[in-house]
Phi, psi and omega in degrees: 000317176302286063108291136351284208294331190297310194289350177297300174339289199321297201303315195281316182226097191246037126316143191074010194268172327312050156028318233241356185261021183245002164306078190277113160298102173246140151345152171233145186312148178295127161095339162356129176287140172270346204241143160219125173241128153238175187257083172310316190293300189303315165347286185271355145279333165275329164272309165111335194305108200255106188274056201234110164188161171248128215309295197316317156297353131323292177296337202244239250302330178279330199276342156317327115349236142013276185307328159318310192276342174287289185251076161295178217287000000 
């Protein structure tokens, strides 16, 4: 996902590009969750709720968004 966000930058702010070489690797913390899952089926059956869009466009609209509110027009 980070990867993702990066290549969104580029396209969005591509001062600073590649974005993705500002990628830092760390040890991970003790108790660090490594895995977060949810059950998009249980969702929409108890809820009713259709979590179904595409993400990459959802993330570049959201991180667009963001960008907007730091560096308005």
């Amino acid at each position: 996902m980070v990867e993702t966000l990066c290549a969104i930058m580029d396209e969005l702010r591509s001062e600073g590009a590649p974005h993705k070489t500002q990628i830092q690797f760390v040890k991970d913390r003790p108790g660090h969750d490594r895995r977060y899952a949810i059950n998009q089926a249980k969702v929409k059956r108890e809820m009713g709720f259709d979590t179904y869009n595409d993400f990459r466009q959802k993330l570049g609209e959201t991180l667009a968004w963001f960008l907007n509110q730091r560096y308005p027009d």
